[in-house]
C-alpha positions, 0 to 999 in steps of 0.5 A: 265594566267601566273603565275611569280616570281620575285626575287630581287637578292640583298635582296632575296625577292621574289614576286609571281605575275600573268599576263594575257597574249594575241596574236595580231590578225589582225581583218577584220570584220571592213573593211569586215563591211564597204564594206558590207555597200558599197555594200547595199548603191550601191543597192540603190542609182543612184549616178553613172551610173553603180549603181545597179538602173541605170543597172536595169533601162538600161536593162529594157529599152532595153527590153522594146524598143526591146519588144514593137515593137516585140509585135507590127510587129511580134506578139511578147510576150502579156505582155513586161515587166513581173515581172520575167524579171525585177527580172532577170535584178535586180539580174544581176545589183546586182552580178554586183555590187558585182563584183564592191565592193568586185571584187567577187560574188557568184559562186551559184548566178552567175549559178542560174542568168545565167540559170534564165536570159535563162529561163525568155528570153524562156517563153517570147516566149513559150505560152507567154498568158498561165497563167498555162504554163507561169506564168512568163508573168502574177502574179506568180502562177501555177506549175513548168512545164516550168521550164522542158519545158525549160531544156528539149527544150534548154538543159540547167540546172542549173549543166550545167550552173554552169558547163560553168561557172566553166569552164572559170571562167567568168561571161556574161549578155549581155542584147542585146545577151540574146535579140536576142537570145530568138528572134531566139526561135520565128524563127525571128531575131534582124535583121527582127524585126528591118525591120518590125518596120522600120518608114518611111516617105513616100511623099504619105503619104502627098499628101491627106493632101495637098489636103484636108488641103490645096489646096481645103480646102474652110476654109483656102483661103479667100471667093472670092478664095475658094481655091488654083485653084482659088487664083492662077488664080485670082492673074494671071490674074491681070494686072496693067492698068494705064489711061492719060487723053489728052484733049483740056482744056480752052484757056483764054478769052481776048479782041481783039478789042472794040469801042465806039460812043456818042449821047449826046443830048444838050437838056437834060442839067438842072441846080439847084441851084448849080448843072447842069444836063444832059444825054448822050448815048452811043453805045460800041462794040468790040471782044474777044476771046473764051475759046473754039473758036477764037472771039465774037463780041459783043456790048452794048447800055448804057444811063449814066445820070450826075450831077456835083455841080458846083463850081465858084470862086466869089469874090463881089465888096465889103462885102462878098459873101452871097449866088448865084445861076445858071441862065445858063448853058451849056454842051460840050462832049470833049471826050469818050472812052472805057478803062479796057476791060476784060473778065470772062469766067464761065463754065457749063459742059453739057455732051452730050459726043461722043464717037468719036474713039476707038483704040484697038492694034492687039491683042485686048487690049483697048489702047486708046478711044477719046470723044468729049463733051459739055460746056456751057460758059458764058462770063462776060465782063466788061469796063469802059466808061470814058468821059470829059465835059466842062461846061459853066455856069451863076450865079448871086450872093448877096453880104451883107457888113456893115457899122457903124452908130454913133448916135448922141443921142446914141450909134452907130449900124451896118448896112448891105447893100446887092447888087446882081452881075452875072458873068459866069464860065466854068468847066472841069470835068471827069467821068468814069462809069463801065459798064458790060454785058455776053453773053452764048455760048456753045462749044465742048472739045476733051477728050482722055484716053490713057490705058498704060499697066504697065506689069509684069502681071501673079505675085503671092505671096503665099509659094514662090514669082513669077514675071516671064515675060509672053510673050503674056501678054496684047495679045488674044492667041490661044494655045494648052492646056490640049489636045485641042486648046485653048483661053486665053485672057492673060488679053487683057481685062485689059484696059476694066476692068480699065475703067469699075472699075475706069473711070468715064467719067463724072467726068473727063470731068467736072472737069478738074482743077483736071483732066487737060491735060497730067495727069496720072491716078491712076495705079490700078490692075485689074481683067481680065477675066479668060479663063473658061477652066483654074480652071479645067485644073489646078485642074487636073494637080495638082492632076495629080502631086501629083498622080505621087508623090504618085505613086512614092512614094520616102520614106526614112526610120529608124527602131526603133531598130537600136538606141533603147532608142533614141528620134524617134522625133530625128530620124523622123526629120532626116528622113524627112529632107532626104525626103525634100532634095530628093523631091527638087532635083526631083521638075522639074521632077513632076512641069515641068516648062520647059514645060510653057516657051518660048526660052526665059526663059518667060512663054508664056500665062498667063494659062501656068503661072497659071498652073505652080505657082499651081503645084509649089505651092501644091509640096511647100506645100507637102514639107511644111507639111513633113517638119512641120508634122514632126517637134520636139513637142513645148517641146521635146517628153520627155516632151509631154509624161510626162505631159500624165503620170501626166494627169493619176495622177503619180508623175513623181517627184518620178523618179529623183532619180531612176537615175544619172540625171532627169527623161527621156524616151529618150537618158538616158545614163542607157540604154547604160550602162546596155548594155555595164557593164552587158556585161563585163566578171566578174571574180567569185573569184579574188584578189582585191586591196583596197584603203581607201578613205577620207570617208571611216573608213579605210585610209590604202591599202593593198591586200585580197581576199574576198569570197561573199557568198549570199543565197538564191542565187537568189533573186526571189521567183516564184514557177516556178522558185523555182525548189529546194524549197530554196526561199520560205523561212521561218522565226523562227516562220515559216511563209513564207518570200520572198527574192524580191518583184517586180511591174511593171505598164503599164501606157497606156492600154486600155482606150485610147480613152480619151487620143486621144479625148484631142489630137485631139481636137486642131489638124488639119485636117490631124491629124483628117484623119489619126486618124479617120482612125486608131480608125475604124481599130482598131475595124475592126481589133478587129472584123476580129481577133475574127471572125478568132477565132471563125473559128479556133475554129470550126476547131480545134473542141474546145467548148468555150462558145463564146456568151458573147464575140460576144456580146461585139463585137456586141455591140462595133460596133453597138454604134460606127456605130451607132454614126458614122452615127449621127455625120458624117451627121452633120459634113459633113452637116456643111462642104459642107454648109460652102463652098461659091459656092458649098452652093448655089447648095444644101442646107444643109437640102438636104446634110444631107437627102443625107448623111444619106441616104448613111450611112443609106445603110452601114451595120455596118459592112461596114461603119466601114470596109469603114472608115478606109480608103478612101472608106466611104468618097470617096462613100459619096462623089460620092453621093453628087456630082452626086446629084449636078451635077442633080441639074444643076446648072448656072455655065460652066461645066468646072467651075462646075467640078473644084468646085467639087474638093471641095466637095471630100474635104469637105466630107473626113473632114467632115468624119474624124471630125465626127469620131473623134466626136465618139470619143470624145463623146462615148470614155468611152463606147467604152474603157469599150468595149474594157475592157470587150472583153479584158476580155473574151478573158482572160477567154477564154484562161484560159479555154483552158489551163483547157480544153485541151493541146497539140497541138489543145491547143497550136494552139488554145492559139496561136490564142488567143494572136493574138486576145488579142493582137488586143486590143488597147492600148498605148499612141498616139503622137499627136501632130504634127500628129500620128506618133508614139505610146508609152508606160510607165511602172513603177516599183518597187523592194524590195530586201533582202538578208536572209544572206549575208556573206563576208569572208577575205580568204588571209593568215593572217587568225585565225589560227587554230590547226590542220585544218589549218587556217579559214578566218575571215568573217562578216555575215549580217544575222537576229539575235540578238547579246549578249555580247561575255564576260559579263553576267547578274548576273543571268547568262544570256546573255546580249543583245547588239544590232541585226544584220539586213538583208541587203536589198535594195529598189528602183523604176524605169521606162521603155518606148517602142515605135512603129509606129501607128497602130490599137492595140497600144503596151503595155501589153495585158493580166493581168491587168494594173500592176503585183505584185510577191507574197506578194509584199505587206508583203514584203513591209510592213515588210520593212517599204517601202511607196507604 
């Protein structure tokens, strides 16, 4: 307060008045505000690739990806993604953040985030199964003997860390290096484990599934070709055969001479009335000519009778002409002869065919054949016999005229008076009459076929097109195949087989207006006879090759490691098209073509054809199948494996937000990130220019130092890792309050088996085979580990009580062999008795007595042991084949043995289906199994922990994780085919800071009398704010509002993966999810939806 006077100089007035009098302090708490703001918004949001989330998600990866396959190849930590490890990601993420708004962080927080970072990456690898020694990797509970375990092997604590990092000013997170060192604690290296879990893509890996998906699997090939041996030859040996008929046909019949005589007899003329009468013979002859011979003669004998009315010109004396009559008369034949011969010829065919000469080349083929047969003919001839007459007759005639009579007394009448005359006449008249008459004849035809070869023969059309020439085509070889001389018709028979399917000598020859001379036949296609050593001589140099393919074994390969987080169907396409490319270059080098063709560059018989297209087909189909068996999924593997996490119920919707853009497993731009940004020094205290964005309460720039200050320092409570007691923190009321709460969820533990059973169920039979073989190793394997258990506990002297985990184990196998003999006797019953040769030589009532009587000799034991690989079905099917071989069956031994390559096939797919049948119908007994031995192991371990320590406790707990980890788990890729194994984890973090304070430490700062200055500051803490003026009228302090923690809430995900194996990957021990302590409360107190 400042009290004045004021004085007026003119009226010496005065006035006494007072003021209230202030220094301008420039405040920061408004910007000091709105960066502390920033700060909690970056915590919890994915805006930017380098938020807080996005770091966390980037480094959990990272972890996860290494982990997995550390896990999976060399024994790595039970448990990939524990709750400490996340919270050490999160504090790293934060302190990065920090470093991004306020270019500061907390000296503390860096040294306790540095040295925790080192502590959690140790226990990864230090008793990583002993709940009591590394709580780290299971729910947070137990002592702080790690903690010294740590500081005592690596030298570090938290004044040595803070020591370092005081020295260079500087702040280091490499994810990577961090990675890499805790790898070295367990005497491996990046660089090992990235060798271990190197995928290749290997060809023998193919080569059973040619066989039994392709080349002797009956279900794929038409019933008449069961398989690729007999497609292949069948095709070869299809020879096109066009016949031309040659034959004499029908000349026209026509007349050649004719002659005709009269005998009339003057006495047979008659006269009535006005008609004359009379009869005339006559006797006709002549030739004429034949369809098949030059001439007949023929003759005919016709007595024709006539009848002329006859018609005079009369004209009476007088009157009119009333009426006459013939008295007499008289007939003269003027001429006769015989006009319009022709001949009709109708034909009867009457067989009687000879086969007069047939006519083969020097190598056999049926060129040509001549007949000769029958026709009955039937001549029609016809004529007409034309004559002249001359007819002389005598009539007499009446004749009527009329004359008037004049009465005298009356009047007048009308008299007739009738007189009679003759006279004569002479007519000349002319006939013709149509006369016929047939005679038979039977006469012979020549009939010829002439059989044209119409080459290429040996051509098929399957994966590729073939249409080499063959040189012996049409043409009886000897040749030396396979060892020994021998046969091959190289369809020389085709000309045989046309006549037999399509010549049909009697319809040729009597139809011969469809069939005349000169005409072509249909070409038709024939089925020539297939040399009966060929089927077996192919079949083994199909799998001769694939033998040298699978001994060879060209493989290219790619580790998981050496791009973690990229998409491996990526990785395993490139690889296999690698593998293609290498495959095509050595082609000649497995199918030898060269070895089947002349000088000339023409496959020489039709066998060398047919062997030849039948390797060169299976080697198209190993390339095929690499090429489609590794193949991206119809979506991308992304996809494949969310739609997997929604089948378990989780809402994958949630995760959008976790990061800058959609959710995936593959490729996210976190993971490089978190690599790159966490790696970046970051300096503890610096100067920082700030500039006021459009959004922002602030639009000026200017320069500040600011101090982060932040407690508890590490945002974590873990007893382990709580070595001072300052993060079990305590509110007013003195309950206990935590800093962070974490979860992390593994999606894929046990309980896969339904998840394979889906899977499976569309997929082929190589996806079967391989997948059976992985489901019987896994209990194998299981079974071995616990039997090597047991032994080392008998040697390390250790007393656990084991009875209850041999029961499981018993009981695993005993239903899983015991379903296995059920549903492989029926499999492989259906199987071999749907083949279509191989059905007729054993019924499947005989299959299914033999194969039970074949498992039935197994132990469990040894049908597990034998199904994970080739050996049950190899067993089987040696059984099966000795059993048809006693059979003896009608068929060539050659023919036999060829077949039986089908049988092998049948029986390993009628294995595989029957153990992916366990697996669909015993899945859920077998996942409970699995849970509860899981479990006895568990509680082994914590009994060991109890009982004993030091080394027989370190050996013993060692053993334990390797049995642990025998446990299956994960996500099977399938389809195209089990290539990879993968598991998801979900997380979850709640954060809150007990007090969070950033101090503007420049030099336009509150001064401060005697001690200098002090820097102005803005505190998040909880309390409750009063008015710094006012009171209430009782004095009281007036509530304005309260100052909230800041806290920060977010989720995530993680994934790994590795090859296919027995055990999977994922977590091993503690359940399915992990919770830090009061993760719960936590929650509830914040207000966040779990």
């Amino acid at each position: 307060l400042l009290n004045y006077t004021l004085v007026d100089l003119e009226s010496g007035e005065t006035l006494n008045m007072s003021m209230n009098l202030s220094t301008l302090i420039t405040s920061r708490e408004p910007l000091l505000e709105e960066l502390v703001r920033e700060y909690e918004t970056a915590l919890g949001t994915s805006s930017s690739l380098d938020s807080t989330s996005n770091l966390v998600l980037g480094a959990t990866n990272l972890r996860t990806f290494i982990y997995g396959p550390w896990q999976h190849y060399a024994h790595g930590p039970l448990n990939i993604l524990t709750n400490p490890a996340l919270a050490s990601s999160v504090n790293g993420a934060t302190l990065y953040t920090q470093k991004k708004v306020f270019d500061s962080v907390d000296p503390l927080a860096l040294t306790y985030t540095t040295y925790y970072n080192g502590k959690v990456l140790y226990e990864d690898i230090r008793a990583s199964s002993n709940s009591k020694t590394s709580p780290s990797l299971l729910n947070s509970t137990g002592s702080n003997a790690s903690g010294s375990f740590y500081e005592i092997d690596e030298g570090v604590n938290l004044t040595t860390t803070y020591a370092s990092l005081a020295a260079n000013r500087s702040f280091s997170m490499d994810v990577e290096d961090g990675i890499e060192e805790s790898l070295a604690e367990a005497n491996t290296s990046y660089d090992e484990l990235s060798e271990y879990s190197e995928i290749t893509v290997s060809a023998s890996d193919y080569t059973e599934g040619v066989l039994d998906g392709w080349v002797f699997n009956d279900h794929v090939w038409a019933e008449e070709t069961p398989d690729l041996i007999h497609d292949v030859a069948d095709s070869v040996y299809t020879a096109p055969v066009q016949g031309q008929i040659l034959r004499d046909g029908f000349n026209s019949p026509a007349p050649l001479a004719s002659a005709i005589s009269a005998d009339f007899d003057r006495d047979s003329v008659s006269y009535s009335w006005h008609t004359v009468s009379w009869d005339s013979d006559y006797l006709v002859s002549g030739t004429h000519s034949g369809s098949r011979v030059p001439s007949y003669a023929w003759s005919d004998s016709v007595t024709n009778s006539y009848s002329e009315a006859m018609s005079p010109s009369i004209d009476p004396p007088r009157g009119k002409l009333k009426s006459w009559y013939i008295t007499d008369a008289s007939v003269i034949l003027s001429s006769v002869e015989i006009t319009d011969v022709r001949i009709e010829p109708h034909y009867e065919y009457r067989a009687n065919d000879l086969l007069v000469a047939e006519y083969r080349t020097d190598d056999g083929y049926l060129s040509r054949e001549d007949h000769i047969f029958d026709w009955g003919i039937r001549y029609d001839i016809y004529y007409n016999i034309r004559t002249t007459w001359k007819i002389n007759y005598d009539y007499t005639y009446t004749y009527v005229w009329h004359t008037v009579v004049k009465h005298k007394d009356g009047p007048s009448t009308i008299e007739a008076h009738y007189a009679t005359s003759s006279g004569s006449d002479l007519e000349i008249v002319s006939k013709t009459d149509p006369e016929s008459l047939f005679h038979t004849e039977t006469e012979s035809e020549n009939f010829t076929i002439i059989y044209h070869q119409r080459p290429p023969t040996g051509g098929y059309t399957g994966i590729s097109t073939y249409t080499d020439p063959t040189e012996r085509e049409y043409r009886k070889t000897t040749l030396y195949a396979a060892g020994a001389e021998r046969f091959d018709p190289c369809c020389s028979d085709a000309a045989d087989k046309y006549r037999d399917a399509y010549v049909n000598i009697r319809t040729l020859e009597s139809t011969f207006w469809t069939y005349p001379d000169g005409m072509y036949l249909a070409q038709r296609a024939v089925n020539c006879d297939i040399p009966p050593w060929l089927h077996r001589v192919m079949a083994d140099e199909v799998l001769v090759m694939l033998d040298a393919v699978e001994n060879d074994n060209p493989t290219f390969g790619y580790s998981l490691l050496d791009s973690p987080g990229q998409d491996p169907t990526d990785l395993q396409v490139e690889t296999a098209e690698k593998l293609i490319f290498d495959l095509e270059a050595s082609r000649e080098a497995y199918v030898n073509k060269e070895q089947y063709l002349t000088s000339a560059g023409d496959m020489y018989a039709s066998s060398d054809s047919a062997r030849y297209i039948a390797r060169n087909e299976a080697y198209n189909r190993l390339l095929e199948d690499i090429e489609q068996k590794n193949k991206k999924l119809d979506s991308d593997l992304n996809s494949y494996i969310l739609d997997a996490l929604e089948e378990k119920g989780l809402s994958t919707g949630a995760f959008d937000s976790v990061t800058s853009g959609p959710m995936t497993l593959f490729d996210n731009p976190a993971m490089d990130m978190a690599a790159s940004a966490l790696g970046q020094e970051m300096g503890i205290i610096s100067t920082m220019k700030v500039t006021g964005q459009p959004e922002s309460k602030y639009n000026w720039t200017e320069n500040l130092t600011l101090i982060v200050d932040q407690k508890p320092n590490y945002l974590y409570h873990d007893p382990d890792f709580d070595l001072r007691g300052e993060y079990e923190l305590t509110d007013s009321r003195g309950r206990v309050t935590y800093p962070m709460g974490v979860r992390n969820t593994c999606i894929f533990t046990t309980n896969i088996s339904e998840e394979i059973a889906d899977a499976i169920s569309s997929s082929g039979e190589y996806v079967k085979t391989e997948t059976s073989k992985q489901i019987s190793q896994s209990i194998s394997t299981l079974n071995a580990e616990v039997f090597l258990l047991e032994q080392n506990l008998s040697e390390q002297g250790v007393s656990l009580d084991t009875a209850r985990l041999n029961t499981e184990v018993y009981n695993l196998k005993l239903i899983y062999a015991r379903e296995m003999r059920l549903q492989i006797t029926e499999e492989v019953a259906v199987e071999v008795s749907s083949n279509p040769v191989v059905s007729g030589w054993i019924g499947e009532d005989r299959v299914r007595e033999v194969t039970a009587g074949y498992l039935n000799s197994l132990s469990d034991k040894e049908i597990i042991e034998e199904s994970t690989a080739d050996e049950l079905a190899d067993g089987l099917a040696a059984v099966l084949i000795t059993e048809i071989r006693n059979s003896n069956p009608s068929v060539e031994p050659d023919e036999l043995e060829a077949t039986l390559n089908r049988v092998d096939t049948d029986v390993r797919i009628g294995v595989a289906n029957g153990i992916c049948a366990v697996t669909a119908s015993k899945g859920e007994a077998l996942d409970i199994l699995f849970g509860k031995i899981d479990g006895e192991l568990k509680k082994m371990a914590n009994e060991t922990v109890d009982m004993y320590s030091g080394e027989v406790a370190d050996k013993v707990t060692k053993r334990l994780d390797r049995t642990m980890s025998a446990v299956p788990c994960g996500l099977p890729v399938l389809p195209p085919h089990w290539v990879f194994t993968v598991n998801v984890w979900t997380y979850e973090v709640i954060g809150r800071y007990e007090e969070f304070t950033v101090i503007d430490n420049d030099n336009e700062v509150i001064p401060k009398p005697y001690f200098g200055h002090k820097g102005q500051k803005y505190v998040r803490k909880y309390e409750r704010i009063n008015h710094p003026c006012k009171k209430n009228i009782d004095g009281s302090s007036i509530w304005i509002g309260t100052n909230s923690r800041a806290s920060f809430h977010f989720c995530g995900y993680s994934a790994t993966i590795v090859g296919p194996g027995p055990k999977g990957v994922g977590d091993k021990t503690g359940g399915n999810f992990e919770e830090s302590v009061a993760y719960g409360d936590l929650s509830s107190e914040l207000g966040v939806e779990l």
